[in-house]
C-alpha positions, 0 to 999 in steps of 0.5 A, a space after each residue: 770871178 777873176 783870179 789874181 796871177 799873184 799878190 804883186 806884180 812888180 814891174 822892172 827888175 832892177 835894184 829896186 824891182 829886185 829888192 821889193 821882189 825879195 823882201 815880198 817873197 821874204 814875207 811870204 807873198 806870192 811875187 811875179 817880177 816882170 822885165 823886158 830883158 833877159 839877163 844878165 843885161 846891161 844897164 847905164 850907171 856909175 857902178 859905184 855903191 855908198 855905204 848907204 848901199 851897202 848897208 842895203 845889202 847887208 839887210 838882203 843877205 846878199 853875200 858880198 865878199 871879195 871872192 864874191 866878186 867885189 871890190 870894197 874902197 875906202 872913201 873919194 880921192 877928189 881933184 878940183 881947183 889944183 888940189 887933191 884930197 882924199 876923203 874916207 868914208 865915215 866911221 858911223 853906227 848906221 852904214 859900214 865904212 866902206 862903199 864898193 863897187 861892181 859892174 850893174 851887168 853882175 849887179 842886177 843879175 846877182 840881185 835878181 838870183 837873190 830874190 828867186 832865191 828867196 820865192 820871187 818868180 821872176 818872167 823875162 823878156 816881158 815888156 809891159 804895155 800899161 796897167 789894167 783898172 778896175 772898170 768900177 772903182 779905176 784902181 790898178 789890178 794888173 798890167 798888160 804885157 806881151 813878150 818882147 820881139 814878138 806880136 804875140 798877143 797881149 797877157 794880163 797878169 793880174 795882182 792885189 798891188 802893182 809896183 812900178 820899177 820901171 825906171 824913169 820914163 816909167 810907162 806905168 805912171 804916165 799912163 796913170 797921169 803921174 807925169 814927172 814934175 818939171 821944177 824938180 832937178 835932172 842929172 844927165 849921165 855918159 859912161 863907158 869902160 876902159 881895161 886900167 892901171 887904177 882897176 884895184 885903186 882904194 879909191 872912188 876918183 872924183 874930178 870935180 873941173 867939167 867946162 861945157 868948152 876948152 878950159 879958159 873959154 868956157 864955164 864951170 859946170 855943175 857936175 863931176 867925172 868919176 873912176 870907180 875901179 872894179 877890181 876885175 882889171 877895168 874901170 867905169 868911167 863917166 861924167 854926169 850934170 845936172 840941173 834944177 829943172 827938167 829944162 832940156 841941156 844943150 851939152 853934147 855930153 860924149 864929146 864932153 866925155 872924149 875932151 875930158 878923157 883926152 886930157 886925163 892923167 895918164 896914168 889912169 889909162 884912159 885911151 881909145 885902145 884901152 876903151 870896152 864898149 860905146 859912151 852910153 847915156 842916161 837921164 837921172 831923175 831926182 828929188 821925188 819928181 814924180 808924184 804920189 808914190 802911192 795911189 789906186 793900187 799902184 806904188 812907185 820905186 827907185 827911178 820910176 819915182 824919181 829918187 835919184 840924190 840931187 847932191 851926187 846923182 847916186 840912184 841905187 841905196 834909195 831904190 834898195 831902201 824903197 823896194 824894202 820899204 814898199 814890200 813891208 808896207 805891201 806886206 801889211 796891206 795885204 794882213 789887213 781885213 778891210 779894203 780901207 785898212 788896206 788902203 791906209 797902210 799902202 798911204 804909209 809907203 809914201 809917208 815913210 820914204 819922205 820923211 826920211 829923205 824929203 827934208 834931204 832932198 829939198 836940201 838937194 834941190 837947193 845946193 843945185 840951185 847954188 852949183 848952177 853958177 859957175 863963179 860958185 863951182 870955181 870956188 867951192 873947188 879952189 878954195 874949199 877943198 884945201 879945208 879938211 872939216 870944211 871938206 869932211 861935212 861936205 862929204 858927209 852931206 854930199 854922200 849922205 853918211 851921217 848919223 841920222 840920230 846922234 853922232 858928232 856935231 857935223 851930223 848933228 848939224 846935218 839931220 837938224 837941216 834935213 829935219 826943218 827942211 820941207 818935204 815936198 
């Protein structure tokens, strides 16, 4: 009879491999989290954390104070159409109202500590070559790996669940059939850092002007540059576009990046002498768009599933969210008596993460299909930034920090939408 190495085998140990992992331990399983990296390592990202994110930490217990490294801001400063508002993180019962920020080479490392911490084995430099099925009923048992830089030959690690964290080309669920869905959208997003002036600034910069050419000549594309201070005497600075379909961008995007820090303000820094590292890329899978998130064993988190916000490309808070949401519902599958039992609680996890974030999302997916146009991102920076509660419910929408239940009419109104919006 064969042995299981564990209760689940998470793959990937980012934020939501390191958050499944954690709460996995929490409730007593045994937990293998397997990633082809050592760490710390270096991830592509904005580095910057919502309120929604924080509240994420906050449920972990992951200490997160200024000696503990981080920095806290206090909402957007954006620029766009000759006007700059400065928008503060809402005051709500559900998230706290700050975000912050910090580098995802520190990030995930410190994520990684805190689930060890809490029971998780964590195996390093391991790179998973595909899932391992029942032979009879075709449900995922375990995943074959072998160490990475090495011929060595290939290990199984065998697992009651499997969870997918790893990313979003996620060879796990390609291997399954779940290939990403076509009519969701996809951001693309570059990021470098630079030493800066602006490192301790209160304020997460939004620049809301990226033409695809030389201003004038050129259209208005739907996406932002940003600076996220990191308070350790750097900034992370980036731009990211999206699209409503998967369809490939013709936009060479570090040039983007270098034409649009060339024309930067000069007082945020942002020169080649001042720059730490390569313009790195990454693609940023949105909108649930990839599919069932839960099936034969194996269940889906963070980018491998597709839960990067259509609205503002922010990927952490819902990989935060799903790793919690995942473990908990590992967690009763496996209290279960009965291989059916068991099965209707792993359905739940899907379930649970659309109806909290389909509707929101399906939201998302149209106001790309809006910002697509050019003509509507030029006046939605010209004319709608002077408005502050025009200003203030955009906000809330883009950043997702409203009251879900309850809450001012702006909320109110929001919730309402996200409700009746289908959660496809």
């Amino acid at each position: 009879m064969t042995t299981d190495d564990a209760d689940v085998v998470i793959v990937g140990a980012g934020p939501a491999g390191a958050a499944a992992a954690y709460w996995c331990a929490q409730a007593g399983l045994e937990v293998l989290l397997l990633d082809k990296a050592q760490f710390p390592r270096e991830k592509v990202c904005g580095d910057g954390l919502t309120p929604r994110a924080v509240a994420e930490l906050v449920r972990m217990g992951l200490p997160i104070r200024r000696a503990d490294g981080w920095i806290r801001n206090r909402g957007l400063r954006v620029y766009g159409g000759g006007h700059v508002v400065e928008l503060p993180w809402p005051e709500m019962s559900s998230y706290p109202s700050y975000g912050m920020a910090r580098a995802r080479l520190s990030l995930d490392q410190r994520l990684v500590e805190h689930a060890r911490a809490a029971g998780a084995k964590l195996v390093e430099r391991t790179v998973v070559t595909g899932p391992v099925r029942d032979e009879r009923t075709g449900r995922v048992v375990g995943v074959a790996a072998r160490s990475a830089g090495t011929r060595a030959a290939e290990q199984t690690y065998r697992a009651r669940v499997v969870v997918a964290a790893d990313g979003a080309s996620s060879r796990l669920a390609t291997a399954l059939g779940r290939a990403p869905r076509t009519d969701r959208p996809l951001g693309v997003a570059v990021r470098t850092y630079f030493r800066s002036p602006l490192h301790d600034d209160p304020w997460m910069i939004s620049h809301l002007e990226l033409w695809d050419g030389a201003p004038g000549r050129s259209a208005l594309m739907p996406g932002y540059g940003w600076i996220f201070p990191l308070g350790d005497g750097t900034v992370n600075v980036g731009l990211g576009s999206v699209s409503s379909t998967s369809a490939a961008t013709r936009v060479d995007y570090k040039d983007l990046f270098s034409r649009w820090t060339t024309h930067a303000p000069a007082e945020w820094g942002l020169t080649p002498d001042r720059q730490l590292g390569p313009v790195r890329g990454a693609a940023l899978p949105m909108g649930f768009n990839r599919q069932p998130l839960y099936a034969d064993g194996m269940v889906l988190v963070g980018d491998a599933g597709g839960m990067v916000s259509p609205f503002n490309g922010e990927g952490i808070a819902y990989a935060l969210q799903a790793g919690r949401v995942a473990a908990d519902t590992v967690a009763q599958s496996l209290a279960r008596s009965s291989r059916a039992g068991q099965e209707r609680a792993l359905a739940t996890y899907q379930s649970r993460m659309k109806d909290d974030l389909g509707g929101y999302y399906t939201l998302g997916r149209g106001f790309v299909r809006l910002i697509e146009n050019p003509r509507v991102m030029r006046v939605c920076t010209r004319y709608g930034l002077p408005r502050p509660q025009l200003m203030r419910f955009t906000h809330k929408l883009l950043s997702d920090c409203y009251e879900p239940v309850g809450g001012d009419v702006m909320d109110r109104v929001i919730a309402g939408l996200a409700r009746l919006a289908p959660a496809a």
